[in-house]
Each structure stands twice: as structure tokens, then as C-alpha cells.
GUKOL-310990 format. One record per residue (C-alpha): y, x, z; residue number from 1. Coordinates in Angstrom, 2 decimals. Layout:
PT         v         u         w   num
PT         Y         X         Z   NUM
...
***
This chain:
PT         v         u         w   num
PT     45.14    -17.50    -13.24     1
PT     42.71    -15.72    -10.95     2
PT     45.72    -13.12    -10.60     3
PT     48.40    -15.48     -9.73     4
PT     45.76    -16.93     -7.09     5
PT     45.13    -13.36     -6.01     6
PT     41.52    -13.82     -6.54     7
PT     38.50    -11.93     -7.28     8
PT     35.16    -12.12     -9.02     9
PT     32.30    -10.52     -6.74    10
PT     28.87    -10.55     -8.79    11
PT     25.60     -9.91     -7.06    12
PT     23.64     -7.56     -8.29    13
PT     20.47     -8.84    -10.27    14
PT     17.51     -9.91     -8.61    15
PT     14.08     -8.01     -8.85    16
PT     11.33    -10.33     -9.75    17
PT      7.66     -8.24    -10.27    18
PT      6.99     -8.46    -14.44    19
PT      2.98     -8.51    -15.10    20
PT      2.56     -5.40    -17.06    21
PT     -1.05     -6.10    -18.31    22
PT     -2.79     -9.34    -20.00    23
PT     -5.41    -10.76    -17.44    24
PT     -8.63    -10.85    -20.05    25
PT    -10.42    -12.83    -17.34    26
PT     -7.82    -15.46    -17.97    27
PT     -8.00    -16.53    -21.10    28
PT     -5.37    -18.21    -23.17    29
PT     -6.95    -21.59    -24.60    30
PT     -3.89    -23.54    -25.14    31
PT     -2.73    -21.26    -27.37    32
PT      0.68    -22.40    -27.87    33
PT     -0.60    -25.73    -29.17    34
PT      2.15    -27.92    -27.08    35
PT      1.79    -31.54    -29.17    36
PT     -0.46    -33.04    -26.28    37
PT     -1.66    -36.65    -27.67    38
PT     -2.33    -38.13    -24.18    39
PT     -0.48    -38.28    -20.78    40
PT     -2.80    -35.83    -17.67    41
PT     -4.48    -34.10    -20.92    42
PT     -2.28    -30.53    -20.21    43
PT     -0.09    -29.50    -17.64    44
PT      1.68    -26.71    -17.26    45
PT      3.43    -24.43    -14.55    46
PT      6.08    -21.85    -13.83    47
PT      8.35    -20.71    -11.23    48
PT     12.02    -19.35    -11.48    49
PT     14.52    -18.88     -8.83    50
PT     18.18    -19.44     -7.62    51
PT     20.47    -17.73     -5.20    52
PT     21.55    -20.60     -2.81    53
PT     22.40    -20.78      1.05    54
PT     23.04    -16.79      0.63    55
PT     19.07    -16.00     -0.13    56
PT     16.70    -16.03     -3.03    57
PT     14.87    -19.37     -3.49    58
PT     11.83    -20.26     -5.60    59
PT     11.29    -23.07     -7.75    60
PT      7.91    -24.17     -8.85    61
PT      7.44    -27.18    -11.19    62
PT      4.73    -28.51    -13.60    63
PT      4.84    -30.15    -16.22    64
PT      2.49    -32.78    -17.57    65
PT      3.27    -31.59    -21.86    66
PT      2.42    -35.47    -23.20    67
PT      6.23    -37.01    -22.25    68
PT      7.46    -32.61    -21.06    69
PT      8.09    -34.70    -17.55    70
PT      7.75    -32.91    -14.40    71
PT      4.99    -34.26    -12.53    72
PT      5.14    -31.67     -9.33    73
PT      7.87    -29.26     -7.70    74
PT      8.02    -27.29     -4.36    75
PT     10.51    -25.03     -3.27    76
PT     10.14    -21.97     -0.90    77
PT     11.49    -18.92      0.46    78
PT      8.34    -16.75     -1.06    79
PT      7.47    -17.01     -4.58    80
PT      3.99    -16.75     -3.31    81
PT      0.25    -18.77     -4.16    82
PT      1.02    -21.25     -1.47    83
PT      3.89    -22.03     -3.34    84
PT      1.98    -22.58     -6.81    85
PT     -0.58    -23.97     -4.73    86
PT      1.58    -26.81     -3.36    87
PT      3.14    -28.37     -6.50    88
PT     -0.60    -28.48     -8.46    89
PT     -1.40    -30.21     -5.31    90
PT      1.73    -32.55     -5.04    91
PT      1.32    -33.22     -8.95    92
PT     -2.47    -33.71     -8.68    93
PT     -1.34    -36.32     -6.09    94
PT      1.46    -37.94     -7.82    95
PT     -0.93    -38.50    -10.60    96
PT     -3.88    -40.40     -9.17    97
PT     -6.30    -37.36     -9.22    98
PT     -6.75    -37.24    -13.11    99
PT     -9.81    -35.21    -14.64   100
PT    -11.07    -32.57    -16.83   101
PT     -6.87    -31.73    -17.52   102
PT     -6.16    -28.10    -18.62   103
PT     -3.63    -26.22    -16.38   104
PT     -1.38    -23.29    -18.16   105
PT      0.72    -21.14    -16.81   106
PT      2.04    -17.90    -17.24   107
PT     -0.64    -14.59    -16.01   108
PT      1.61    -14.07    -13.40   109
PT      0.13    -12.73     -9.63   110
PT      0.24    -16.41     -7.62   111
PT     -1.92    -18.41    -10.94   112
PT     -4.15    -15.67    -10.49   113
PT     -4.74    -15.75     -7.85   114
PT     -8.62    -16.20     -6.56   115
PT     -7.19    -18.45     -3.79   116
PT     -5.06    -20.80     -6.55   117
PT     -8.03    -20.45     -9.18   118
***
């Protein structure tokens, strides 16, 4: 069909996202993969991925509150940057009346890191 239409398939090349390439042992891991959460603002989590839209790169930041897996914050940006990460914790921390003593996981990546974001 794409023949007939004379068309053709034009695929960008892939994008380079920065891959940690060390565990951060000042960071450490104390949900453990233990993602049955008994209680809604008990753990959240957060991650950010990224979509080719308006011809550019964009980043996608959500977290998630793991009680009902519902997203509780999201911010997009240009930069996949610790303003970014900064800004949905924020928004969600908002959104859900301020709540206390929750645990906050994420990936080891630069932006959670971060001293600014921790």
C-alpha cells in the first residue's frame, strides 16, 4: 500500500538518554521491591521517560502514589533536569494535602539525586 501511495517510512534515529553506570550507596534502597502498599500517601514513587513530539525531545515526569498505582503528580519539560523531578513531588505533595512521613522511590538516576531534589 505504502508503494501504490508512493510513500516512505523515515525513522529517527534513537535518542541518547545518560544510563547511571554505578549504584549510589548513599542512597539506599529501602523499598526493596516490596510494591503491596496497605495505605493510600504511605509510598510514592517516581520516574521520567520521554516522547518525540512538536519535532523535539520532551520529558515526562510522573509519580505514583503505589496504594491504588494512581498518578498523583506529572510535569512536562524540555530538560529532563531536577527542576523537572522537583516540580511533580511538589505538584503531588500539593494535590495530596501535604501528607507525612511517606517514602519516595525512584530510580538512582542524576535529577533524584540530586542534593538540590534530596
Amino acid at each position: 500500500m505504502m508503494r501504490e501511495l508512493a510513500l516512505v517510512s523515515k525513522q529517527r534515529g534513537s535518542h541518547a538518554y545518560k544510563q547511571a553506570t554505578v549504584e549510589r550507596p548513599d542512597i539506599p534502597n529501602i523499598l526493596n521491591r516490596e510494591f503491596e502498599v496497605p495505605i493510600p500517601n504511605q509510598v510514592w514513587c517516581g520516574d521520567i521517560t520521554y516522547t518525540w513530539a512538536q519535532g523535539k525531545w520532551l520529558y515526562l515526569a510522573v509519580v505514583l502514589d503505589l496504594y491504588a498505582r494512581r498518578v498523583v503528580g506529572w510535569a512536562l519539560s524540555s530538560k529532563p533536569n531536577t527542576d523537572l523531578v522537583i516540580k511533580v513531588l511538589d505538584m503531588a505533595y500539593e494535590q495530596r494535602d501535604r501528607p507525612q512521613g511517606l517514602l519516595f522511590h525512584s530510580d538512582q538516576s542524576s535529577q533524584y539525586g540530586s542534593r538540590q531534589f534530596r
